[in-house]
C-alpha positions in Angstrom: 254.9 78.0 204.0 255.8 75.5 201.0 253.7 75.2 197.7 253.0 71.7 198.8 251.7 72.3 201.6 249.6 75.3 201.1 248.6 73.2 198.6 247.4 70.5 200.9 246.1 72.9 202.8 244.2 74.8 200.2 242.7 71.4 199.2 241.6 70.5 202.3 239.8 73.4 203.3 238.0 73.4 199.8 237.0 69.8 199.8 235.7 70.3 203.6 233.3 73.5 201.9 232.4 71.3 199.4 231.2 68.9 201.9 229.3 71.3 203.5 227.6 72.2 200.3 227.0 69.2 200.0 224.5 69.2 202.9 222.4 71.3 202.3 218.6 70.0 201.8 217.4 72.2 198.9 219.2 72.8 195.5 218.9 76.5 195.5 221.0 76.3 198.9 223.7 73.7 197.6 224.0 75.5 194.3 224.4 79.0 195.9 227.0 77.1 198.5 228.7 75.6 195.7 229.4 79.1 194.0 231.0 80.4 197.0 233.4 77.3 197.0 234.3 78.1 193.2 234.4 81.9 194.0 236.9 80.5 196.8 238.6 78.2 194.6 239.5 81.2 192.2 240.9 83.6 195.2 243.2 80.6 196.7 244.3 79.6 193.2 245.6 83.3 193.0 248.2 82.9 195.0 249.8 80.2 192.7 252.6 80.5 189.7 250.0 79.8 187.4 246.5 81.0 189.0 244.3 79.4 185.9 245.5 76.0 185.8 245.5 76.1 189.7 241.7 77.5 189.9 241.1 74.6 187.1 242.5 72.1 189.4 240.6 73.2 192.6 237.3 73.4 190.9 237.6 69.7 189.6 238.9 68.5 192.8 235.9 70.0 195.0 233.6 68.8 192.2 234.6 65.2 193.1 234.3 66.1 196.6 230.8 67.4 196.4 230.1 64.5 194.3 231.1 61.7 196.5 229.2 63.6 200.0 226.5 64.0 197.6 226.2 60.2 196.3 226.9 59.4 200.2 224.0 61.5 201.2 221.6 60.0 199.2 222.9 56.1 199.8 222.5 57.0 203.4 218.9 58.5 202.7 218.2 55.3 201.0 217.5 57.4 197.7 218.1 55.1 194.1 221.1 55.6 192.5 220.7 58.7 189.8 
C-alpha cells in the first residue's frame, strides 16, 4: 500500500473514532474514548518515516473531527453555542 493512501486510510479510520467519541452522553465516556483515539493515533503514526510529526498530525486532525461532531451534536440538541 502507498504512504498516501494508508494515509487516507489512517485518517479516515481515526476521524470515524473520533466521531464515535464524540457521541458519547457523559464526559468521563467521551474523554476515556478520546484517549483511545490518541493512544491509536500514536500506534498508526508508527508506521510512518517520521512517527512524531505523524502522531502530531493525527492528534490535530481527530481533534477537529471530534470538534465539529461535537459542535453538531449540541446544534442538533438545540444546546447554546459554548
Amino acid at each position: 500500500m502507498s504512504a498516501m493512501s494508508r494515509l487516507d486510510l489512517d485518517l479516515t479510520e481515526l476521524g470515524r473514532l473520533a466521531t464515535q467519541a464524540a457521541a458519547f452522553e457523559t464526559p468521563t465516556a467521551r474523554r476515556e474514548a478520546l484517549n483511545t483515539v490518541f493512544a491509536e493515533c500514536g500506534e498508526r503514526a508508527s508506521a510512518y518515516y517520521c512517527p512524531d510529526a505523524a502522531a502530531a498530525d493525527f492528534v490535530r486532525w481527530v481533534t477537529l473531527d471530534y470538534q465539529g461532531a461535537r459542535r453538531a451534536t449540541r446544534e442538533s440538541a438545540g444546546a447554546p453555542d459554548a
